[in-house]
KEGU-849823 format. One record per residue (C-alpha): residue number from 1; residue in one letter; z, x, y. Coordinates in pm, 1 decimal. Layout:
// KEGU-849823
+-----+---------+----------+----------+----------+
! num ! residuo !       c3 !       c1 !       c2 !
+-----+---------+----------+----------+----------+
! NUM !       a !        Z !        X !        Y !
...
+-----+---------+----------+----------+----------+
//
This chain:
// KEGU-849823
+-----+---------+----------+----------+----------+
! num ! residuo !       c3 !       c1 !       c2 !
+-----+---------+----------+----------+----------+
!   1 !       x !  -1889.1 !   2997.1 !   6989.6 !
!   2 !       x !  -1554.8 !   2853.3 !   6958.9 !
!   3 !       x !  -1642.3 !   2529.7 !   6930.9 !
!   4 !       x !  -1831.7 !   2667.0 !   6584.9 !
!   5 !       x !  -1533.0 !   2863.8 !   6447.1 !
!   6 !       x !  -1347.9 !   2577.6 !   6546.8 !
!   7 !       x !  -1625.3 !   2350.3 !   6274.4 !
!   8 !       x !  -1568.7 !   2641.3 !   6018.2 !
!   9 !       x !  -1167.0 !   2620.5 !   6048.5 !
!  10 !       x !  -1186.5 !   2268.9 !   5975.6 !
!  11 !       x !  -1447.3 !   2277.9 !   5715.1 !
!  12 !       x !  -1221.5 !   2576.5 !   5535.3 !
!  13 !       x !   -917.0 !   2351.6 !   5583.6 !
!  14 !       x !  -1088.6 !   2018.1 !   5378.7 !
!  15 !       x !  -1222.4 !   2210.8 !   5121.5 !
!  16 !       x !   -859.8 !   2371.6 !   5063.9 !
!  17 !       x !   -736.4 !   2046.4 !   5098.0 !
!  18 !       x !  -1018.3 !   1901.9 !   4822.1 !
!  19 !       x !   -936.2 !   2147.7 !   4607.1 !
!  20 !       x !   -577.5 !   2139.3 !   4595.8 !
!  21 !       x !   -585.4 !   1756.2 !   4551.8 !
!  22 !       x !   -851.2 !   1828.6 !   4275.7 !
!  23 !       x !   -620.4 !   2068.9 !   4083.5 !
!  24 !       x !   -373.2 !   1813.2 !   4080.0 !
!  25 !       x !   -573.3 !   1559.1 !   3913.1 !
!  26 !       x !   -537.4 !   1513.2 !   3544.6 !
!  27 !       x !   -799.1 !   1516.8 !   3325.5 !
!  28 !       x !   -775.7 !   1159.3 !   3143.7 !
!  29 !       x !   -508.7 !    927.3 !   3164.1 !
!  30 !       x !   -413.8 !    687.6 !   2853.7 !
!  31 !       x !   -128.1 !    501.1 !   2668.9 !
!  32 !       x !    102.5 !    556.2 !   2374.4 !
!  33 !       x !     40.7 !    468.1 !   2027.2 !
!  34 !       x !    171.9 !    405.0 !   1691.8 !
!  35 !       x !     71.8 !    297.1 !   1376.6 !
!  36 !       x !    279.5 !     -7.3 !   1317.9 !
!  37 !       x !    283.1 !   -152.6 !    965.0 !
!  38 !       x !    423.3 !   -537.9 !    936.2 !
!  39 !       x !    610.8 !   -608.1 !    601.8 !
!  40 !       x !    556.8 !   -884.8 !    471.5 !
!  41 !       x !    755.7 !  -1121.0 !    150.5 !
!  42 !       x !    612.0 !  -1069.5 !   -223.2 !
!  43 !       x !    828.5 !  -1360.3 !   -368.3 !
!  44 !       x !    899.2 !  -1689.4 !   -305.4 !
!  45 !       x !   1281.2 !  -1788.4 !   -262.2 !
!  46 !       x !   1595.2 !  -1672.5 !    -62.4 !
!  47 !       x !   1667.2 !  -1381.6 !    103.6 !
!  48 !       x !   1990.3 !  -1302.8 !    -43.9 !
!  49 !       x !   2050.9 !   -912.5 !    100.7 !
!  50 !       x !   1856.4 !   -789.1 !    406.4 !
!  51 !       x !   1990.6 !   -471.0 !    563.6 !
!  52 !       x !   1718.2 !   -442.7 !    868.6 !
!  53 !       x !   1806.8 !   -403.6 !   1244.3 !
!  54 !       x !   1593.2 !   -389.0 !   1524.7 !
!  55 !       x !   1562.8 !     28.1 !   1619.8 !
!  56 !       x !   1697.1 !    131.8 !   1334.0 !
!  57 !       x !   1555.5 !    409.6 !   1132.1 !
!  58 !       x !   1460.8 !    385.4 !    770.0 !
!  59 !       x !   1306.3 !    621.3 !    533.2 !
!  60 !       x !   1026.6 !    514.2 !    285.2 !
!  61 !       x !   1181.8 !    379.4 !    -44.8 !
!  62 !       x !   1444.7 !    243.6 !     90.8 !
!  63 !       x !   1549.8 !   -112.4 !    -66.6 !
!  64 !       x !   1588.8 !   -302.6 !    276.0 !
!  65 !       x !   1629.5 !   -645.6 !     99.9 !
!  66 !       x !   1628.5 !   -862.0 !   -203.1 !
!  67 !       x !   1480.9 !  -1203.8 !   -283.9 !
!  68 !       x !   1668.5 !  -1402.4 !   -517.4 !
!  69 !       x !   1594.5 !  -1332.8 !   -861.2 !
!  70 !       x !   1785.6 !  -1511.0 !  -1088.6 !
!  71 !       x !   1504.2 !  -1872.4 !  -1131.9 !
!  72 !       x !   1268.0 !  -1501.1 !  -1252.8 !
!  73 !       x !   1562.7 !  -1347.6 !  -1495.9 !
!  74 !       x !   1621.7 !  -1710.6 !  -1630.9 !
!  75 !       x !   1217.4 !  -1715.0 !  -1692.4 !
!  76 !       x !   1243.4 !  -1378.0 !  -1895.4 !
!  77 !       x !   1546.4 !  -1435.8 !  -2095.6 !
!  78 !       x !   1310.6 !  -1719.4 !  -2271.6 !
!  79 !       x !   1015.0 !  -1541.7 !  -2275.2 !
!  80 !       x !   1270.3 !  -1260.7 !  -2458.2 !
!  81 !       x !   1395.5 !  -1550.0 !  -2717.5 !
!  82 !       x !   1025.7 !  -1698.4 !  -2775.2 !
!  83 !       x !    916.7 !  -1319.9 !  -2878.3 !
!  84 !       x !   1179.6 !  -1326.9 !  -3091.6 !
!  85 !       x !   1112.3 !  -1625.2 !  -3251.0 !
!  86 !       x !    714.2 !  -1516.9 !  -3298.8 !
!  87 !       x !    852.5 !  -1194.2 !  -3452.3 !
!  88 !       x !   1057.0 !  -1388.2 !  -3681.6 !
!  89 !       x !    762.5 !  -1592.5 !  -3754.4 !
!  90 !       x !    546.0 !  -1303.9 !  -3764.7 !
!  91 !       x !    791.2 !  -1107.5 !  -4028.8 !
!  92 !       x !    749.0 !  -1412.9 !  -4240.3 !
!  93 !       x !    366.6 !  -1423.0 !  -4325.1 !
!  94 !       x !    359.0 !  -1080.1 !  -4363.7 !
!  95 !       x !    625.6 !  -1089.9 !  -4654.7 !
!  96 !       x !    393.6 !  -1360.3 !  -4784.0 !
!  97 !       x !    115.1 !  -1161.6 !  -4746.6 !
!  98 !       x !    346.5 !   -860.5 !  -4947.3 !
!  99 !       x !    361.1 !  -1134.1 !  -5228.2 !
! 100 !       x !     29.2 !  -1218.9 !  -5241.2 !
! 101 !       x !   -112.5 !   -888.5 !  -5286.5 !
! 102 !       x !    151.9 !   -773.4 !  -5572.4 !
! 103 !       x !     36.8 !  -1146.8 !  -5722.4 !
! 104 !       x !   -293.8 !  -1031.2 !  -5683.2 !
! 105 !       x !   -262.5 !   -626.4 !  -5813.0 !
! 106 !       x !   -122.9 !   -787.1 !  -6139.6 !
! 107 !       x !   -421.1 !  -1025.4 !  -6168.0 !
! 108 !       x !   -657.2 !   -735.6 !  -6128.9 !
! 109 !       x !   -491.5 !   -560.9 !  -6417.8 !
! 110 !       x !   -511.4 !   -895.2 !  -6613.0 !
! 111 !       x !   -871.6 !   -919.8 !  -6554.8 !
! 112 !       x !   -952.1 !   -580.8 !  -6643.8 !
! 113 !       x !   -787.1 !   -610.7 !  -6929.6 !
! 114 !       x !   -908.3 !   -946.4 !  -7063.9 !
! 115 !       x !  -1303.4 !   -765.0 !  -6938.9 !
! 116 !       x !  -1207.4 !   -513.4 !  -7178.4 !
! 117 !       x !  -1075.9 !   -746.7 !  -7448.8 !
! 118 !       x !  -1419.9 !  -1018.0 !  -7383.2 !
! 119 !       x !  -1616.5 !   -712.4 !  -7449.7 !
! 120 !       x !  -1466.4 !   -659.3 !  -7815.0 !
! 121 !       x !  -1505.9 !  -1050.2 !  -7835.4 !
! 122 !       x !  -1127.4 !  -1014.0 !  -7830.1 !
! 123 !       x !  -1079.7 !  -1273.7 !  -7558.9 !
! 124 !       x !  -1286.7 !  -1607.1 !  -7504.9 !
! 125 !       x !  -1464.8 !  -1726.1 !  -7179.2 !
! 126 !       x !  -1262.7 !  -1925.4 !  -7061.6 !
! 127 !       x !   -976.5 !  -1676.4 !  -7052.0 !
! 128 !       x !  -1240.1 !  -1440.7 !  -6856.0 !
! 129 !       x !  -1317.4 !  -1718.3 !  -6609.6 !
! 130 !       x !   -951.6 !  -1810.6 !  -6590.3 !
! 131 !       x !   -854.8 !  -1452.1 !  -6461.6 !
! 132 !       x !  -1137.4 !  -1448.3 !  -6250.9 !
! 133 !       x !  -1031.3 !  -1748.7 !  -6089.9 !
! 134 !       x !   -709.7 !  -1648.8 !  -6022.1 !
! 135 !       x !   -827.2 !  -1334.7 !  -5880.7 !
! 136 !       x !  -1045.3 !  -1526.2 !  -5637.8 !
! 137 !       x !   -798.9 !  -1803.2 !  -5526.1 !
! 138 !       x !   -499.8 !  -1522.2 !  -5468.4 !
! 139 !       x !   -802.1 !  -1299.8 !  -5238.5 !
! 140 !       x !   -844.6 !  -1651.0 !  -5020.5 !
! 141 !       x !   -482.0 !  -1720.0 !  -5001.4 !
! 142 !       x !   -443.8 !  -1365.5 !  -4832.8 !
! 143 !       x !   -750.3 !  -1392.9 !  -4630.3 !
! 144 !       x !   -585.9 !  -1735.3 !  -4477.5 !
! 145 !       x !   -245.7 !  -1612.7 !  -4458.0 !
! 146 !       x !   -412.7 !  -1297.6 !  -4280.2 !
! 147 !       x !   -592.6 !  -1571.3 !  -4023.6 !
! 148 !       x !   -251.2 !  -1687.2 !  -3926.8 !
! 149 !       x !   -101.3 !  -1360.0 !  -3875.6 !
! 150 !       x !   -379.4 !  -1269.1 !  -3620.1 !
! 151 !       x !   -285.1 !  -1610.2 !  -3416.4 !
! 152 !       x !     65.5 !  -1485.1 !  -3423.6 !
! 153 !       x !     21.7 !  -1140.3 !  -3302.7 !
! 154 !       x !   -240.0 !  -1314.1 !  -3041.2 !
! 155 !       x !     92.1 !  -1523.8 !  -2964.7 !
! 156 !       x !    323.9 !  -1223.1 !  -2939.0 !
! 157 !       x !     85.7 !  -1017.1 !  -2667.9 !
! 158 !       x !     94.2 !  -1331.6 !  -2513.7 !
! 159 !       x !    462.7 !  -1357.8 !  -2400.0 !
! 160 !       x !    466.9 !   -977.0 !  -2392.4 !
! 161 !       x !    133.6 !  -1041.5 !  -2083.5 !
! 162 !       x !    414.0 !  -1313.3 !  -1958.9 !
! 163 !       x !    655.6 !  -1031.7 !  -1960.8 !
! 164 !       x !    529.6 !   -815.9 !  -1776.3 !
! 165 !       x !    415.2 !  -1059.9 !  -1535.6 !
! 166 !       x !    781.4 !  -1201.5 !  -1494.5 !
! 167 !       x !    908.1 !   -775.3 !  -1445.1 !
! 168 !       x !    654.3 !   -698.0 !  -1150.4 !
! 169 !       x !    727.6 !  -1027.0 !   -946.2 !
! 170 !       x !   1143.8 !   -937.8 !  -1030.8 !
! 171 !       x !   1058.0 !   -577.6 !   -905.9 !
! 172 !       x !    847.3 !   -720.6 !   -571.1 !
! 173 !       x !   1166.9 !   -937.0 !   -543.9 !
! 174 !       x !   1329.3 !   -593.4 !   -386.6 !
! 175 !       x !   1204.2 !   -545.4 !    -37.4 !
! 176 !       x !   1118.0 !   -122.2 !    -39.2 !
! 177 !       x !   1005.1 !     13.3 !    342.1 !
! 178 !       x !    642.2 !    144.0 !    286.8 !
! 179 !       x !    753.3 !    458.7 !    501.1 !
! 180 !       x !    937.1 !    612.6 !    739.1 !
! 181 !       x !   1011.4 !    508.2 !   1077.4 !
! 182 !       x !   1164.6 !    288.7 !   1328.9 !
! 183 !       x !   1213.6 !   -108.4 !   1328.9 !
! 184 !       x !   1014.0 !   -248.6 !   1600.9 !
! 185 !       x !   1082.1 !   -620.8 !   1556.5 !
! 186 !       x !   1273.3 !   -847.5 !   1284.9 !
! 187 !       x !   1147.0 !  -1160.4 !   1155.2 !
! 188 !       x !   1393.1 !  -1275.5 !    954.0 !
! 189 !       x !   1750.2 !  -1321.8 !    866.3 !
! 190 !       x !   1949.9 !  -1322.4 !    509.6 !
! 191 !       x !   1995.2 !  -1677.8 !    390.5 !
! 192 !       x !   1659.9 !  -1758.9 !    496.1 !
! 193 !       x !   1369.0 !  -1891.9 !    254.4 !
! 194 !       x !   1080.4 !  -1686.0 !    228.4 !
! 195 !       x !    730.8 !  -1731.2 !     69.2 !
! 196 !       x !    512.3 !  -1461.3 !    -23.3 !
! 197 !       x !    267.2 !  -1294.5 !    250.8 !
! 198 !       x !    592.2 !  -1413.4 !    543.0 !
! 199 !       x !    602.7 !  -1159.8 !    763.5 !
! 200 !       x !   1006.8 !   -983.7 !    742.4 !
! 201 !       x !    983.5 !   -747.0 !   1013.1 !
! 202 !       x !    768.9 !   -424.6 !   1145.5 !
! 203 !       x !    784.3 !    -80.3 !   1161.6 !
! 204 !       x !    600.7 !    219.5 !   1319.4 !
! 205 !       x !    678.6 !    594.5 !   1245.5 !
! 206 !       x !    766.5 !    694.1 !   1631.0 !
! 207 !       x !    837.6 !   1035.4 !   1525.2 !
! 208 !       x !    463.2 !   1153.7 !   1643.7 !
! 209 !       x !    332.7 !    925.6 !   1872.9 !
! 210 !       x !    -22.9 !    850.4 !   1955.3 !
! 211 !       x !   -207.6 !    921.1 !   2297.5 !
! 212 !       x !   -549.2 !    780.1 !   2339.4 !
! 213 !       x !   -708.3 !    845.9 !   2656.1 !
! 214 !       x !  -1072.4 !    809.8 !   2730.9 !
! 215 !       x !  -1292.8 !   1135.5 !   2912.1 !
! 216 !       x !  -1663.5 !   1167.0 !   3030.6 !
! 217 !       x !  -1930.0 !   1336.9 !   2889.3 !
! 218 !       x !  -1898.3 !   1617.6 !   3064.0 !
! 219 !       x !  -1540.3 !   1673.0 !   2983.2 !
! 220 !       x !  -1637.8 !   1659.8 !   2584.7 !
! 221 !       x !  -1756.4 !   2015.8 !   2603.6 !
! 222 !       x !  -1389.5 !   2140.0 !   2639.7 !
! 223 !       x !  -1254.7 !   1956.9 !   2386.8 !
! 224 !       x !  -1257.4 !   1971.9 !   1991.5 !
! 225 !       x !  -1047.2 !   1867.9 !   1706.2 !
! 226 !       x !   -748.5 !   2050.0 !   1679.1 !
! 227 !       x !   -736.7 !   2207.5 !   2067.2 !
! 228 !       x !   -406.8 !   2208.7 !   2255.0 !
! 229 !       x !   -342.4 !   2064.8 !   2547.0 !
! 230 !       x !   -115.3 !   1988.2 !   2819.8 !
! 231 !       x !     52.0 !   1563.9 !   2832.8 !
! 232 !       x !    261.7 !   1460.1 !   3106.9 !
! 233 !       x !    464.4 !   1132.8 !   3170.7 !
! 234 !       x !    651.3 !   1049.4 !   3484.3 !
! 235 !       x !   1012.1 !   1140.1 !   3487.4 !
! 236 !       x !   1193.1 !   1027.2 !   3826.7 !
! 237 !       x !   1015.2 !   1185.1 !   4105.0 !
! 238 !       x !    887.8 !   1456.2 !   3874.2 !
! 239 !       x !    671.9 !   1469.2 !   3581.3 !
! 240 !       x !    797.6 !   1586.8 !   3217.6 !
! 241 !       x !    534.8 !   1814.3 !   3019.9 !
! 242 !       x !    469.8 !   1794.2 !   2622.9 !
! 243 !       x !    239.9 !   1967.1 !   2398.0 !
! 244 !       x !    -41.1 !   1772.5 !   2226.4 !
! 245 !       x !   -316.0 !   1866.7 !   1989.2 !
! 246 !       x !   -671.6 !   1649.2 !   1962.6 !
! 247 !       x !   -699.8 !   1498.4 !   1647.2 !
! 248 !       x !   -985.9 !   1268.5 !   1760.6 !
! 249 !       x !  -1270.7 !   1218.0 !   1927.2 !
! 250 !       x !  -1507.8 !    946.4 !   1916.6 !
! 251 !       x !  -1878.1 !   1022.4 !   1808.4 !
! 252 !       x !  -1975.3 !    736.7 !   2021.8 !
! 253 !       x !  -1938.5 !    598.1 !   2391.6 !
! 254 !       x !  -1760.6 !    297.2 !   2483.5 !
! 255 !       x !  -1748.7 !    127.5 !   2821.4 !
! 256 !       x !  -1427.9 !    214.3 !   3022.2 !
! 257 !       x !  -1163.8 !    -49.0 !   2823.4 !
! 258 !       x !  -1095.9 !   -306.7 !   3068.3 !
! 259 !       x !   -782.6 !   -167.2 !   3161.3 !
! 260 !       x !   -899.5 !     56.1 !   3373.2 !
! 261 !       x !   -906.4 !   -184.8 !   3720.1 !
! 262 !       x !  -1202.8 !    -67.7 !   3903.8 !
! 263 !       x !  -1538.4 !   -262.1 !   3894.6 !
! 264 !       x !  -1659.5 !     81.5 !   3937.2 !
! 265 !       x !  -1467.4 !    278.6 !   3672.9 !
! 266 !       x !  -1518.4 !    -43.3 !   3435.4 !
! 267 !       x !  -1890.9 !     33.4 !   3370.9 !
! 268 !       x !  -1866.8 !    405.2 !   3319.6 !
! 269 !       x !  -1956.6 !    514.5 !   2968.3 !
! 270 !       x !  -1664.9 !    758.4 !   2807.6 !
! 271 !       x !  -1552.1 !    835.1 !   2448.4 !
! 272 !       x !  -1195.8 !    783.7 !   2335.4 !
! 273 !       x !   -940.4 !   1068.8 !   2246.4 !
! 274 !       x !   -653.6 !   1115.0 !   2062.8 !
! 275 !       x !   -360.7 !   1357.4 !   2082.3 !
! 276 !       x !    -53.6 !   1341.5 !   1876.0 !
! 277 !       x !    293.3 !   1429.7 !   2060.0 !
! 278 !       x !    628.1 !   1506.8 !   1920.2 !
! 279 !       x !    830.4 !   1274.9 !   2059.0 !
! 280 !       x !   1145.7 !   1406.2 !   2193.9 !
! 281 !       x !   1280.1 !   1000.8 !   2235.9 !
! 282 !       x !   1134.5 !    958.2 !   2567.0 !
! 283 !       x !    799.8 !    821.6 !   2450.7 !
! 284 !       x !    740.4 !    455.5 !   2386.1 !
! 285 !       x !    457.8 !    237.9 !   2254.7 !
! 286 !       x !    219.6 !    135.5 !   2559.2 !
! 287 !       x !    367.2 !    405.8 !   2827.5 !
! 288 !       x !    111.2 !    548.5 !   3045.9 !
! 289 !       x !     71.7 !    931.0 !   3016.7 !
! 290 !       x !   -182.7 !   1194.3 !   3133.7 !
! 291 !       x !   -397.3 !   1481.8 !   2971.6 !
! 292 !       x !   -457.3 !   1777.5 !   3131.7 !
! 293 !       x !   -666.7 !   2026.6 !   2962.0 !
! 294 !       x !   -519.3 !   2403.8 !   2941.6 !
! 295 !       x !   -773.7 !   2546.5 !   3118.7 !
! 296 !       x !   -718.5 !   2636.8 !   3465.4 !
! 297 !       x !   -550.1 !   2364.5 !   3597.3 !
! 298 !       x !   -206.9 !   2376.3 !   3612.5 !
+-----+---------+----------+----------+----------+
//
């Protein structure tokens, strides 16, 4: 008999034990995220201003840099003179054109009146033919004067295309930061030449970082977009708690990412997760952390 209460004691003390060691086992474990954005050059020349430091914070907008500009401003003060010239130019046939047409309302009124006169037998053939002449030659003369303006205006919205062309690369000459966040890493220096595409330096908005842990299938039914739960990262000999909400979860399985070391573990079939976290300033980019789920576990 005692040797059978002494079975059930034992039995009662493991399964306290297993549970209490189950309680305190979270419910996925992962690393930190971030979405980090690399910035790179686009124009050609050197870096004359660049105001980026490795973990410093800048907000979107900011002008972070400039590319030298002045081979671009050179470019559009003659683009500027050669539109004026073609307006110039342009001003000129149409005051011929002006002249033309006057010529040409006075030689209709001619020719109506030397019609009227030729019907009256007033006027001779010749004068008729004369006028009409005129009229004719004065109509072509505008027509080709009218041929050259078109080439002219072609010209104009030509350097005006060149314009604008010369405007966006001076305005992709200033470096802007695409949004806010922290420097992670700095590519390059003032002084330096850049080309277009070179990467300058890159940033990641650490504000709200990025856990992404990976659960079973089981463990999906207690989890859905939006849910709160419980992450914890090691602090010293304790462990520092932050709130996290689900903003993902995978619609399809993966095999455990090869971080996990375990042969075992490796070959499991899971779906990944993520929660965003406030960071407080304690979290970094690839720190481990752990999920618990607020349900009864503690």
């Amino acid at each position: 008999m005692k040797h059978l209460i002494k079975i059930a004691a034992y039995s009662t003390a493991f399964f306290i034990f297993w549970s209490c060691n189950n309680d305190t086992k979270a419910d996925a474990y992962g690393n930190f995220e971030a979405t980090e954005i690399t910035v790179s050059a686009q124009a050609n020349g050197q870096l004359i201003a660049f105001t980026v430091d490795e973990g410093k914070l800048i907000k979107k907008g900011t002008t972070v840099g400039i590319v030298d500009t002045l081979p671009l401003y050179l470019n559009k003060q003659q683009l500027l003179a050669n539109k004026q010239i073609i307006f110039a130019k342009s001003r000129g046939v149409l005051s011929q054109i002006a002249v033309l047409k006057a010529q040409l309302e006075t030689a209709n009124s001619n020719l109506q009146r030397i019609q009227n006169l030729f019907k009256v037998q007033s006027a001779t053939k010749k004068q008729l033919d004369d006028t009409l002449g005129k009229v004719s030659v004065l109509k072509q003369q505008i027509k080709s004067i009218e041929t050259q303006n078109t080439a002219v205006v072609n010209e104009a919205k030509s350097v005006s295309a060149q314009l604008k062309q010369v405007e966006d690369k001076i305005a992709k000459s200033y470096i802007k930061n695409p949004a806010n966040g922290t420097v992670l890493v700095k590519y390059a220096e003032p002084g330096e030449i850049t080309t277009f595409g070179k990467p300058l330096y890159k940033i990641a908005d650490l504000s709200t970082m990025e856990l992404r842990v990976y659960v079973s299938e089981p463990q999906l039914a207690y989890l859905k977009i939006g849910q709160k739960v419980t992450v914890k990262i090691d602090a010293g000999k304790a462990m520092k708690n932050y709130k996290g909400i689900v903003t993902w979860v995978a619609s399809e399985a993966e095999f455990t990412p090869k971080i996990i070391q375990t042969k075992e573990e490796r070959v499991n079939l899971v779906y990944a997760v993520k929660i965003d976290v406030k960071n407080d300033g304690s979290l970094k980019i690839g720190m481990p952390a752990e999920m618990w789920l607020n349900t009864t576990k503690k």
